[in-house]
BAFI-3210 file (N, C-alpha, C; in Angstrom, 3 decimals, decimal comma, padded with zeros to 6 digits):
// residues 303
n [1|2|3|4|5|6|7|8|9|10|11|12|13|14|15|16|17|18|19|20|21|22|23|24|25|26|27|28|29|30|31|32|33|34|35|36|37|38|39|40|41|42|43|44|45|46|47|48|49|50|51|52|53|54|55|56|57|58|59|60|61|62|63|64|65|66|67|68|69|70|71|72|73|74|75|76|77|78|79|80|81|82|83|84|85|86|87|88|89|90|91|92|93|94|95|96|97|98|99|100|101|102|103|104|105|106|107|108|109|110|111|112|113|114|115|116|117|118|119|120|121|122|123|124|125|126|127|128|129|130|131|132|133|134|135|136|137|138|139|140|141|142|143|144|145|146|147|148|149|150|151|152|153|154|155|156|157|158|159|160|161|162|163|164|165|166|167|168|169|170|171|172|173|174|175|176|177|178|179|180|181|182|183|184|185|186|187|188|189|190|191|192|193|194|195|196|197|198|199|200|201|202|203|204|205|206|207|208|209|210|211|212|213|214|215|216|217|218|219|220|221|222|223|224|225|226|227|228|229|230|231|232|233|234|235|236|237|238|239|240|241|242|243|244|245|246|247|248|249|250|251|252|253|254|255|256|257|258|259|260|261|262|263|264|265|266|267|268|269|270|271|272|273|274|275|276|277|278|279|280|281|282|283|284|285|286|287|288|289|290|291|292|293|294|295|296|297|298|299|300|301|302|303]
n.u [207,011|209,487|208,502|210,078|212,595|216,269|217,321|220,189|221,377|223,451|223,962|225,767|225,693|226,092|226,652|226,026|223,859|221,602|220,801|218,709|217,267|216,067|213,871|212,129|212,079|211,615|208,959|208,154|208,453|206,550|204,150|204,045|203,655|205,962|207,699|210,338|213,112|215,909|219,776|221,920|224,835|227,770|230,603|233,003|232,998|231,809|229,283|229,921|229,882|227,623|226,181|226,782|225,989|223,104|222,843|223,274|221,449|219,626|217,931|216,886|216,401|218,367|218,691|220,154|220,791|221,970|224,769|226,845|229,551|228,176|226,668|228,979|230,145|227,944|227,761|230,534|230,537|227,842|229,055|231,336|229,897|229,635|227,063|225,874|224,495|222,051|220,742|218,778|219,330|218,595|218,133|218,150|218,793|221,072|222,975|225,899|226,470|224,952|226,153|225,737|223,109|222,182|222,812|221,594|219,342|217,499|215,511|215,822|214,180|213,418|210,356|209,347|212,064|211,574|209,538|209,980|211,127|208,913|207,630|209,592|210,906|213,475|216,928|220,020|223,272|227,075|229,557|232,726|236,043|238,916|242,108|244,794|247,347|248,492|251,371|252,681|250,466|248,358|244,921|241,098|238,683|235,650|233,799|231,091|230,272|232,733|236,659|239,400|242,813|245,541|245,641|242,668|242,334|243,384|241,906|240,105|241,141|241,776|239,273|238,005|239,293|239,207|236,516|234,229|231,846|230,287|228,033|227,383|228,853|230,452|231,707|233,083|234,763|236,237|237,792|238,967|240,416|241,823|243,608|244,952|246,644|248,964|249,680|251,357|251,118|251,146|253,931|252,923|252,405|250,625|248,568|246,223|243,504|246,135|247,333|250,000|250,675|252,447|252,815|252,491|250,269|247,585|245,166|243,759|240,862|238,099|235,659|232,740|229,746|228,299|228,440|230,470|231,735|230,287|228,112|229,693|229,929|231,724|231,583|230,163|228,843|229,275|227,946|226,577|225,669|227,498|229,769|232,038|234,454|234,326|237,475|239,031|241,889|243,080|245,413|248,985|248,008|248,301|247,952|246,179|244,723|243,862|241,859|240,415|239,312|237,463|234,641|233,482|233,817|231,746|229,760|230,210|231,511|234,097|235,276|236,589|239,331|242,489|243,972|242,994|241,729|239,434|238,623|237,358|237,541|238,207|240,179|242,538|245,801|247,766|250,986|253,213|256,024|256,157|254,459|251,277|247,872|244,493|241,291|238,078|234,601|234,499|235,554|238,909|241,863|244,421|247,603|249,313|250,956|247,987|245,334|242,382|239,280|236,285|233,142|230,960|227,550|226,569|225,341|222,416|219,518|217,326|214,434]
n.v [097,809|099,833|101,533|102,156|104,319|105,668|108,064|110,137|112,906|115,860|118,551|120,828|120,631|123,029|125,430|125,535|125,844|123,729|122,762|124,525|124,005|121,528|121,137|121,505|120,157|117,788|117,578|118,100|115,198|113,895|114,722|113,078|110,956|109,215|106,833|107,225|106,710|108,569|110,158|112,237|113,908|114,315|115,553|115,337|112,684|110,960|110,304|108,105|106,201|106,418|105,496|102,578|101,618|101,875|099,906|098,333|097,696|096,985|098,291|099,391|101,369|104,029|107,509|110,305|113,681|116,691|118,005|117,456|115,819|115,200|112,944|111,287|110,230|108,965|107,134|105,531|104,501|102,511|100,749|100,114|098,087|095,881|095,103|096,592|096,930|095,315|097,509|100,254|103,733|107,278|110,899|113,924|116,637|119,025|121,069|123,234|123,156|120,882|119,729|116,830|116,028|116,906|116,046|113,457|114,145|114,558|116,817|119,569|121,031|120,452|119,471|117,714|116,431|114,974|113,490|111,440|109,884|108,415|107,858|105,949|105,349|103,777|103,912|102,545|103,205|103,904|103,581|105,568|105,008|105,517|105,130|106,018|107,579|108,080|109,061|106,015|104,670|102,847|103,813|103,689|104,841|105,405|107,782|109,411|111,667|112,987|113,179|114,661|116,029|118,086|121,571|121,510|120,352|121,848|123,902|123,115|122,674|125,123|126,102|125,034|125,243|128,241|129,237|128,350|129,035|130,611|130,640|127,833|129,010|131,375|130,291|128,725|130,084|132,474|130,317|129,697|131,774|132,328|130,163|130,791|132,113|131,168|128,806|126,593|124,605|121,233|118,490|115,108|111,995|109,961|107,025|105,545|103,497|101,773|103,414|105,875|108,935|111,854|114,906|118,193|119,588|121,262|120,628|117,352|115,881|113,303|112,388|110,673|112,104|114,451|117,929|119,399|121,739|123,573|123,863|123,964|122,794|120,314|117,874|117,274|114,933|112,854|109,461|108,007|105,332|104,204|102,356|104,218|106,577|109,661|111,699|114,127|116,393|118,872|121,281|122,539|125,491|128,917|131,632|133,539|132,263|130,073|131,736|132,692|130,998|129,625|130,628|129,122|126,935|126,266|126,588|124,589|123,968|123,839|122,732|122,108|124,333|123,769|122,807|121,267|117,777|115,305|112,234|108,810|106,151|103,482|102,557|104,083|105,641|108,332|109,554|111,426|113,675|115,790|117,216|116,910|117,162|115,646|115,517|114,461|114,738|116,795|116,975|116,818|115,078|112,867|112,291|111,839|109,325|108,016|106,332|105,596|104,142|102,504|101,195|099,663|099,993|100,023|101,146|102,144|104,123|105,834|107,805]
n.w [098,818|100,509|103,489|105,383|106,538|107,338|108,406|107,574|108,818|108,349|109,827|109,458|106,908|103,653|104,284|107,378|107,192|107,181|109,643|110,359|108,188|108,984|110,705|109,102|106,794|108,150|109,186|106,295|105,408|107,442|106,763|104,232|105,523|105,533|106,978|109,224|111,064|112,323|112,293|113,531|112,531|114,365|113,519|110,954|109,172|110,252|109,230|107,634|110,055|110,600|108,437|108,380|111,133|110,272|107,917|109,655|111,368|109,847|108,340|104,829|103,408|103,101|104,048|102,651|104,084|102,987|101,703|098,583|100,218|102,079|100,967|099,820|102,088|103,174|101,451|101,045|103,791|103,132|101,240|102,712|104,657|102,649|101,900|100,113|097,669|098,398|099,220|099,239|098,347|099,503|098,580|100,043|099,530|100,574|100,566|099,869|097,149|095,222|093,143|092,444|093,013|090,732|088,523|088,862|088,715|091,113|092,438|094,106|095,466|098,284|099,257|096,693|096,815|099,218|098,444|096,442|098,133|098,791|096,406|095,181|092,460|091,163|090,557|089,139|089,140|088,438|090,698|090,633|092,005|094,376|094,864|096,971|098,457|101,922|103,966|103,901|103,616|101,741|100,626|099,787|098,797|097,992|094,940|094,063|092,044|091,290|090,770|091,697|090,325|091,588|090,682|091,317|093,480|095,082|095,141|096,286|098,946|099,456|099,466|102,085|103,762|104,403|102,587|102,839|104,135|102,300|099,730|097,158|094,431|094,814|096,790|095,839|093,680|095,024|096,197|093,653|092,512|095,348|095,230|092,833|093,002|094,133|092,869|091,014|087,630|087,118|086,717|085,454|085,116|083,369|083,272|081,037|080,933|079,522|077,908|077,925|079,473|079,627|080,602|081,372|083,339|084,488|086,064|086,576|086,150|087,160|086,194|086,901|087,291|085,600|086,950|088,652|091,598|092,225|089,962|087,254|083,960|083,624|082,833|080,354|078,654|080,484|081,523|084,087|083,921|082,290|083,027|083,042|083,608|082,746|082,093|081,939|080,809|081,596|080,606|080,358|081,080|080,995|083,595|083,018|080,401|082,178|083,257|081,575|080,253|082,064|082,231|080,416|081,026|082,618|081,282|079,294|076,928|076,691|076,073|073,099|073,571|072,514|074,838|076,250|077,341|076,716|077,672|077,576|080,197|082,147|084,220|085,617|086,692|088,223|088,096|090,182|090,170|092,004|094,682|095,081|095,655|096,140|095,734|096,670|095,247|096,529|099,109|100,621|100,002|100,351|098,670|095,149|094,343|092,592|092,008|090,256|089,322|087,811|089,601|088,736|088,208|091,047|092,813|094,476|093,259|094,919|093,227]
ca.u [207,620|210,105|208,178|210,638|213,647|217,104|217,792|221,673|221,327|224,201|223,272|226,800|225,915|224,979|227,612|225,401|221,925|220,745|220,201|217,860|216,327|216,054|212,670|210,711|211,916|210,812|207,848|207,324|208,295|205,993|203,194|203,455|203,336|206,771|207,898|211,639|213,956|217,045|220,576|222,484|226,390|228,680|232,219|233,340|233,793|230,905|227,877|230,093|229,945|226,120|225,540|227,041|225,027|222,028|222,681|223,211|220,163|217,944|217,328|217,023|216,401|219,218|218,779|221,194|220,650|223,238|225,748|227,875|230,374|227,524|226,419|230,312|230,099|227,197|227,987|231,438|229,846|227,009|230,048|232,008|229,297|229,328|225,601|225,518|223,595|221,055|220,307|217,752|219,843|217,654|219,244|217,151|220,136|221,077|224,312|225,627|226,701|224,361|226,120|225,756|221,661|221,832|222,923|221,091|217,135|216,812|214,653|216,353|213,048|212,907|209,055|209,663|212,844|210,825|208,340|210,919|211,342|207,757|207,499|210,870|211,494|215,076|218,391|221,322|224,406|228,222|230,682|234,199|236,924|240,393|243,095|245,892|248,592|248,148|251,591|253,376|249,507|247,644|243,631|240,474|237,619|234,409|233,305|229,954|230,644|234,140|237,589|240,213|244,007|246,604|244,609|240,943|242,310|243,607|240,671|239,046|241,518|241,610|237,928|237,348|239,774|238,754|235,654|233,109|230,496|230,087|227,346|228,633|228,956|231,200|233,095|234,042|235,512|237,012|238,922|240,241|241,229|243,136|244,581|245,632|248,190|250,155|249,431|251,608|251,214|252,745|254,453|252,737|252,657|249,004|248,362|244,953|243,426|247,053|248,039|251,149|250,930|253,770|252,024|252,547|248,902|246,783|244,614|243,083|239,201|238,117|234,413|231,044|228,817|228,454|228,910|230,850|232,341|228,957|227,648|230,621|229,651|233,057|231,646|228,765|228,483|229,473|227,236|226,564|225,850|228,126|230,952|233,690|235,156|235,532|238,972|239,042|242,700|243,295|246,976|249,886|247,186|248,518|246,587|245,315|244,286|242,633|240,456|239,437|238,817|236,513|233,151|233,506|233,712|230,618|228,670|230,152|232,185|235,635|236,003|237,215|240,024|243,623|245,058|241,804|241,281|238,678|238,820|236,752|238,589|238,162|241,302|243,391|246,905|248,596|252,034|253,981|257,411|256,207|253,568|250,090|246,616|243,680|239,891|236,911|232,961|234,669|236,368|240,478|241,934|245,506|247,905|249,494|250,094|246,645|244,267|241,175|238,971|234,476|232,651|229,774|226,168|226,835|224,501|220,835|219,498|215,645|214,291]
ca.v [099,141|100,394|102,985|102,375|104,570|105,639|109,597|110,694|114,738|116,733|119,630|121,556|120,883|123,967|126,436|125,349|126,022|122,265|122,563|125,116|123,688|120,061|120,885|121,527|119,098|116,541|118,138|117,312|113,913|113,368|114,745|112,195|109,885|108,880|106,157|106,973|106,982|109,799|110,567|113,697|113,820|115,274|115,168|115,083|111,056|110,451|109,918|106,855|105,129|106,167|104,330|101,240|101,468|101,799|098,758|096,721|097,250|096,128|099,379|098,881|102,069|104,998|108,467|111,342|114,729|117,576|117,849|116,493|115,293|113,923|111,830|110,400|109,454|107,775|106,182|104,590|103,573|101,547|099,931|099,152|097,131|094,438|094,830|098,139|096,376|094,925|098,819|101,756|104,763|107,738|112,324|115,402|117,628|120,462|121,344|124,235|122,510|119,817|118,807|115,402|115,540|118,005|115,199|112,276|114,549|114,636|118,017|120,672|121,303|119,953|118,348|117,150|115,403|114,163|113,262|111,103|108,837|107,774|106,832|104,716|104,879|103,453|103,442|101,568|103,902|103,031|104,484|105,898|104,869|106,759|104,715|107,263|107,906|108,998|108,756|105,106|103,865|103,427|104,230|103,776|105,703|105,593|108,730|109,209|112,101|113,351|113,343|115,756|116,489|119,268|123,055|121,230|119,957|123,386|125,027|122,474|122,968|126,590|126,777|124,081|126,424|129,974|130,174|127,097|129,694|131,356|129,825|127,107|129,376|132,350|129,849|127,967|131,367|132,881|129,325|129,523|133,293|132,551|128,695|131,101|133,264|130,533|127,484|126,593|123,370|119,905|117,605|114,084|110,744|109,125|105,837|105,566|102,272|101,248|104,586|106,563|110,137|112,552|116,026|118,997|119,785|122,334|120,052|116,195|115,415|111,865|112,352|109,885|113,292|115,889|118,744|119,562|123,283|124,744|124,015|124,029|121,636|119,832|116,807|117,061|113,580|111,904|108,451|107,277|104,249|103,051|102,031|104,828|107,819|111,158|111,681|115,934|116,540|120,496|121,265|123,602|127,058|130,211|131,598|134,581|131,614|129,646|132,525|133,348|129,730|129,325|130,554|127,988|125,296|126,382|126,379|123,044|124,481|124,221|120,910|122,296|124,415|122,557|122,085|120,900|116,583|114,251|110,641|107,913|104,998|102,378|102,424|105,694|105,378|109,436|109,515|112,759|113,516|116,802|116,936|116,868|116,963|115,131|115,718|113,242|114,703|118,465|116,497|116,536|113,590|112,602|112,920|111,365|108,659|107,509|105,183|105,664|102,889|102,630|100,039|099,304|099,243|099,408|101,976|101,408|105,327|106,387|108,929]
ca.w [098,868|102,067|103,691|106,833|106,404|107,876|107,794|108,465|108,636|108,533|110,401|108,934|105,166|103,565|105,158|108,471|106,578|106,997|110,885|110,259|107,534|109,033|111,004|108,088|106,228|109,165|108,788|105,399|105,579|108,282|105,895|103,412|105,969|105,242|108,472|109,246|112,088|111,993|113,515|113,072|112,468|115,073|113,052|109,868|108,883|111,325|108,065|107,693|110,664|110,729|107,722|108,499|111,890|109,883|108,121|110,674|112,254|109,115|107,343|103,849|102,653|103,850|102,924|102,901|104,084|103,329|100,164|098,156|101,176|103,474|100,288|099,618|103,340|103,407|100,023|101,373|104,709|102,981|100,909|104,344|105,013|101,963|101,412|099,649|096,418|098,998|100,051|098,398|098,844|098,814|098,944|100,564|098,730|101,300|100,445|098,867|095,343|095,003|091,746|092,026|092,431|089,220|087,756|088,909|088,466|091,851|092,441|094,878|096,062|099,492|099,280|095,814|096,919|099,710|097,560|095,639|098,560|098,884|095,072|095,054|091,590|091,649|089,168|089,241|088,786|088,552|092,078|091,118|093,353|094,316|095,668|097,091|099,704|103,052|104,690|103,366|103,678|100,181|100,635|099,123|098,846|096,906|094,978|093,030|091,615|090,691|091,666|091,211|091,353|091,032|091,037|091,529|095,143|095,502|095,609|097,388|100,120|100,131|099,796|102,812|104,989|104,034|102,120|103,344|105,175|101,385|098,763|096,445|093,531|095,782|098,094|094,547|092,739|096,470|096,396|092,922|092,941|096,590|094,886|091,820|093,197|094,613|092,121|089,761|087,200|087,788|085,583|085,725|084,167|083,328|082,506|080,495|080,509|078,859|077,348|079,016|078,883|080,300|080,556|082,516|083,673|085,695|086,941|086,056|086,592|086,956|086,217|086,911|086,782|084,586|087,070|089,650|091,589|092,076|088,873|086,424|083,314|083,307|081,675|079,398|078,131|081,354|082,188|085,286|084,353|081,124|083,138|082,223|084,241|081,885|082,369|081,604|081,301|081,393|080,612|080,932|081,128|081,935|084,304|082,305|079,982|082,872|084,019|080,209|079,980|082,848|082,004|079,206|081,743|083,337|079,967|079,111|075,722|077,214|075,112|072,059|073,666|072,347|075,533|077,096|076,577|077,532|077,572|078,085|080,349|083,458|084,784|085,383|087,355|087,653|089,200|089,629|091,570|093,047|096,090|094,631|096,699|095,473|096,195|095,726|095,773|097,304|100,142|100,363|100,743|100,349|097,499|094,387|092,976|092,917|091,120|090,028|088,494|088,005|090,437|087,395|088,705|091,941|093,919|093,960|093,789|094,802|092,622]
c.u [208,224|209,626|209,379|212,244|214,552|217,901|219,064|221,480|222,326|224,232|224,509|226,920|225,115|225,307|226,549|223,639|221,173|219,820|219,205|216,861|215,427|214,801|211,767|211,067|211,572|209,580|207,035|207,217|206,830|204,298|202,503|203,567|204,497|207,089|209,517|212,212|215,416|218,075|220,941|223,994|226,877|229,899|232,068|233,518|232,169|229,303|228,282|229,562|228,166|225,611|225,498|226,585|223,555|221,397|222,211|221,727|218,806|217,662|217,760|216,701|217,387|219,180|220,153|220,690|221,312|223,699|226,150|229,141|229,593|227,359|227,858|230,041|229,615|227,209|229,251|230,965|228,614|228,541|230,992|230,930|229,299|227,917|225,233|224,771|222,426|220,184|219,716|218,472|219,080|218,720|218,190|218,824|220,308|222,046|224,656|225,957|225,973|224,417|225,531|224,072|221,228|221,906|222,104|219,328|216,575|216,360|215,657|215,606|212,948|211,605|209,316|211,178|212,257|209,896|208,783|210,603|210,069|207,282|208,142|210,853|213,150|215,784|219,355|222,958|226,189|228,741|232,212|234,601|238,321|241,053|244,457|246,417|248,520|249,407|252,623|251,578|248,768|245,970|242,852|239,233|237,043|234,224|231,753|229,905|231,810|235,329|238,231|241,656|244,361|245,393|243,071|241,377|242,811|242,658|239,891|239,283|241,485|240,257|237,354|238,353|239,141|237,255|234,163|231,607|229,915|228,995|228,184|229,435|230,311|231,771|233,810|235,151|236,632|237,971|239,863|240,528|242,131|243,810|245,636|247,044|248,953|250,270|250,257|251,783|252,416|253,032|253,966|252,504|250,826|249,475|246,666|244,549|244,785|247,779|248,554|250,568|251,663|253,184|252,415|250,998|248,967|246,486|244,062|241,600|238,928|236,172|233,180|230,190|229,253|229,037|229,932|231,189|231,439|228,260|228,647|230,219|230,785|232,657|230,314|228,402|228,987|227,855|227,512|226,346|226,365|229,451|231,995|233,551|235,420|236,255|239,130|240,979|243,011|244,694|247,771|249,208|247,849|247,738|245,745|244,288|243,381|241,734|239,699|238,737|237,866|235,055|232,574|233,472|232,449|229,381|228,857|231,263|233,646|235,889|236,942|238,965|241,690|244,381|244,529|241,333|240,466|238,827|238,007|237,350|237,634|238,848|242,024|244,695|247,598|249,651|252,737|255,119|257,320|255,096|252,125|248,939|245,561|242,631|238,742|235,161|233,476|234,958|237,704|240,739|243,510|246,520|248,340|250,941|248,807|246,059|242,965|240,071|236,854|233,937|231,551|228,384|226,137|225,993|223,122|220,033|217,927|215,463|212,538]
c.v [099,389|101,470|103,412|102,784|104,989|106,691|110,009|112,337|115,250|118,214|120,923|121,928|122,513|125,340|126,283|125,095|124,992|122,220|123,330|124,818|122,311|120,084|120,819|120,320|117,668|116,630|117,411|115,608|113,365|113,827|114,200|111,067|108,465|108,045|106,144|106,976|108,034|109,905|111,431|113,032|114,730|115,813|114,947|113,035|110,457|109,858|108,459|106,205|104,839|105,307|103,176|100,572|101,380|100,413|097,790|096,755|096,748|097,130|099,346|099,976|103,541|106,349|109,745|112,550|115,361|117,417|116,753|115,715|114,536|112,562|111,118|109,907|108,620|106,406|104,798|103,875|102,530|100,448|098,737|097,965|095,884|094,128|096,288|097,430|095,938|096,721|100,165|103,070|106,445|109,603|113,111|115,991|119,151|121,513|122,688|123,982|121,786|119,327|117,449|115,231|115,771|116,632|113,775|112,752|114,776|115,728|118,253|121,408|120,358|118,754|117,818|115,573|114,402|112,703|111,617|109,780|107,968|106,839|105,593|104,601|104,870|103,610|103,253|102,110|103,455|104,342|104,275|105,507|105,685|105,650|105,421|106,987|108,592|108,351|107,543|104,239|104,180|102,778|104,583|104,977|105,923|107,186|108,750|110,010|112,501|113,207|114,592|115,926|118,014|120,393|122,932|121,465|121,374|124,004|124,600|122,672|124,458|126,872|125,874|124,932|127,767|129,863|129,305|127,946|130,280|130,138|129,083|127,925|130,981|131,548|129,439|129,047|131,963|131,615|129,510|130,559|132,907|131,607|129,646|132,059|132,144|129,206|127,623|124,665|122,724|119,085|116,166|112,922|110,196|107,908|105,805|103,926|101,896|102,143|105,727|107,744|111,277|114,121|117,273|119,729|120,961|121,560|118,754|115,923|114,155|112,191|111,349|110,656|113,826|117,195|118,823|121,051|123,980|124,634|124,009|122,521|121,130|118,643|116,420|115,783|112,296|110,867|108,234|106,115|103,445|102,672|102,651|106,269|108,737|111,608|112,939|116,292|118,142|120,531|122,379|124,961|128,165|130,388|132,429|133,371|130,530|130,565|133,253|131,704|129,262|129,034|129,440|126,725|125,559|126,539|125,141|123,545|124,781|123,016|121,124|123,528|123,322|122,231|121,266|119,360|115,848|113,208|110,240|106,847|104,242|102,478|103,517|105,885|107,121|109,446|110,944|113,073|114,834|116,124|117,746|116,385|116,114|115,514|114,485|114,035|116,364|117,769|116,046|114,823|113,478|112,956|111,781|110,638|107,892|106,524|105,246|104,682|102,994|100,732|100,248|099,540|098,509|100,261|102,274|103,386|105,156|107,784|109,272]
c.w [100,254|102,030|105,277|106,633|107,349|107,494|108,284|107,818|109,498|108,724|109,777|107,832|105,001|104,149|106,792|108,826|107,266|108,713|111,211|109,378|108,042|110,074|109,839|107,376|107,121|108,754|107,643|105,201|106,151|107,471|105,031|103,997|105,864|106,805|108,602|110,914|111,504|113,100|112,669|113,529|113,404|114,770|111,708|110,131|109,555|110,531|108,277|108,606|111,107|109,887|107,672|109,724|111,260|109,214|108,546|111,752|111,631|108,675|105,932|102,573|103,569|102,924|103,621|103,037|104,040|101,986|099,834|099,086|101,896|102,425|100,258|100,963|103,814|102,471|101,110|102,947|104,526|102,194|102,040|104,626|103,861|101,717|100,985|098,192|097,025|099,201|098,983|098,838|098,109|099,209|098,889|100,623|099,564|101,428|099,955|097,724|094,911|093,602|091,258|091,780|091,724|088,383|087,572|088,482|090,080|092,540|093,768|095,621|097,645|099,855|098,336|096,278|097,980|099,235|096,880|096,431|098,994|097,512|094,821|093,713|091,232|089,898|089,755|088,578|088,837|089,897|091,313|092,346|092,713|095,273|095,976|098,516|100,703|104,071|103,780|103,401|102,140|101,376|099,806|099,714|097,508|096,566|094,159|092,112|090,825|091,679|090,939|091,739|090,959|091,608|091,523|093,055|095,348|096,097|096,585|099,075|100,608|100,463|101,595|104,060|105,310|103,817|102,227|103,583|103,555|100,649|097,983|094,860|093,963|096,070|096,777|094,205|093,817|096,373|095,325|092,641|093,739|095,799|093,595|091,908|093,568|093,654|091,122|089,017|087,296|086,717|086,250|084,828|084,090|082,645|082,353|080,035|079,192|078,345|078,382|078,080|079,857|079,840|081,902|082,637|084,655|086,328|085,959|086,671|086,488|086,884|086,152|086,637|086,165|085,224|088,046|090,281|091,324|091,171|087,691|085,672|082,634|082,504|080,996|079,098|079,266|081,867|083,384|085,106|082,911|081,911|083,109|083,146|082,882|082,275|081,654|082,003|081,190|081,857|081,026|080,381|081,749|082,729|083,981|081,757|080,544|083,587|082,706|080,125|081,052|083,090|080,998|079,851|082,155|082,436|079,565|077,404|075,828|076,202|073,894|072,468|073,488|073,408|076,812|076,158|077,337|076,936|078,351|078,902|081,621|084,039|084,486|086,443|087,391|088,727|088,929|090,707|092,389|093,794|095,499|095,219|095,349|096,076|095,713|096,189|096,895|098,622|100,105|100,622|100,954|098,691|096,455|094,842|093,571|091,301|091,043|088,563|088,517|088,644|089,491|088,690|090,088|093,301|093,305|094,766|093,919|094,631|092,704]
res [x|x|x|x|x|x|x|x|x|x|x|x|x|x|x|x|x|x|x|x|x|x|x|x|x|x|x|x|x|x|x|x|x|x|x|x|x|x|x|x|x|x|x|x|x|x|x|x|x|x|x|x|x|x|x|x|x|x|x|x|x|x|x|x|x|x|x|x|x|x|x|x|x|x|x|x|x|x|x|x|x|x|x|x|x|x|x|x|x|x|x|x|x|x|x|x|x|x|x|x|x|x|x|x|x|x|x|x|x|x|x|x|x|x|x|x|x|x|x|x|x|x|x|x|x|x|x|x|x|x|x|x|x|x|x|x|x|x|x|x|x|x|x|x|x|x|x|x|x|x|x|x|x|x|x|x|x|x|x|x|x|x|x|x|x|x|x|x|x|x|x|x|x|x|x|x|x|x|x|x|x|x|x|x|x|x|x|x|x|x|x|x|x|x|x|x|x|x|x|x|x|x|x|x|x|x|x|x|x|x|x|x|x|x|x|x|x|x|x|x|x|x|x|x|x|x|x|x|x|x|x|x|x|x|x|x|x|x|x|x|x|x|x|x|x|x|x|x|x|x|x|x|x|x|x|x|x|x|x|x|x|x|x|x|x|x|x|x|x|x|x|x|x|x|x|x|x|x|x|x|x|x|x|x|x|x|x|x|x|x|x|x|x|x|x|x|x|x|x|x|x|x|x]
***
């Protein structure tokens, strides 16, 4: 069993919460007798280069402290390294969305998640990737959760300007209220593992989890570990019609709306001739055309 771990705490997750929370949770660690070493992030990007320091010094179990963004960070920095299948990756969830640990079971409870990393019972989940445009440069990036273009990245950007300091369930709604006055749908091309589709959309979801956006149950029947991205395409919505249609995403019963499709796929290509943002895991990134494809059984979780 690794009792000797490798804590990256993002003292920012959490509209700032975490740096206040991150004595006690030492605390408990140090209760169950848990044996770790810990650095704290100064910078956005900065989880990465902790994890791939952690690595390299022989730590074999890396945990994440903070949201859904510190986890993508630490995710693609165990990847950078080429021994991310060798590595126990363990999440003390501090964030304010903590979709992704809704999804994986891993308690929201602080000691419990603690708790988690002393047992080590592990699973073997598949990582989304996003290959996209930054510039004339194409770029990857792992997600574990979701991606998102068109009105998702909207919000993500308005909410990651404006409304960050708010809970995840407030900063979410404050983003797509401000994204809704100025948003209007884009005309884009998909390719679906092989199937073209020419659509004028709101927004496209590339889903590994079930939730994402505070809690919003965008993909009910999403696996983590069969291999396949739910591919949620939500189409040309008024916007009356996307704010009646909302609460329905957040129950999970948006499926049967007709201009609302999910798909199962591997491979997902969307090109579009206007200027379209993307998001991966509630972090912006760059824009379209992008690629999004599932790395199988490729992150080794402790639960």
């Amino acid at each position: 069993m690794l009792t000797y771990a490798r804590l990256i705490v993002n003292p920012a997750a959490g509209a700032g919460k975490t740096a206040r929370k991150w004595p006690h949770i030492m605390a408990k660690l140090q209760n169950i007798d848990l044996r770790f070493d810990y650095d704290i992030t100064e910078a956005p990007g900065h989880a990465r280069e902790l994890a791939k320091a952690a690595v390299a010094k022989g730590y074999e179990l890396v945990v994440s402290v903070g949201g859904d963004g510190t986890i993508n960070e630490v995710v693609n920095g165990l990847y950078d390294t080429g021994s991310i299948a060798d590595i126990m990756f363990g999440i003390i969830g501090t964030g304010t969305g903590g979709d992704y640990i809704r999804t994986i079971g891993i308690p929201r409870a602080h000691l419990a998640a603690c708790q988690c990393l002393k047992k080590q019972r592990k699973i073997t989940v598949d990582v989304g990737v996003a290959e996209y445009t930054v510039g004339d440069e194409t770029v990857r990036r792992l997600f574990v959760n979701f991606a998102g273009m068109g009105f998702d990245a909207e919000i993500v950007r308005t909410t990651t300007l404006k409304y960050k300091t708010l809970n995840a369930t407030a900063s979410y709604l404050a983003g797509l209220f401000s994204a809704l006055v100025f948003y209007k749908n884009k005309a884009v091309t998909l390719h679906i593992d092989g199937e073209t589709i020419e659509e004028k959309v709101c927004t496209v979801l590339l889903n590994n989890g079930k939730y994402g956006g505070g809690g919003m149950f965008a993909a009910p029947d999403a696996d983590l570990s069969d291999g396949l991205l739910d591919v949620l395409i939500i189409g040309d919505l008024s916007k009356p019609d996307l704010l009646w249609s909302l609460p329905r995403v957040y129950r999970g019963t948006h499926l049967t709306h007709p201009k609302i499709t999910l798909k199962k796929a591997r491979d997902i290509e969307i090109r579009s001739d206007d200027s379209v943002f993307l998001q991966a895991d509630g972090e912006l990134l760059g824009g379209l055309p992008a690629r999004f494809y599932v790395l199988p059984s490729l992150l080794n979780i402790v639960l």
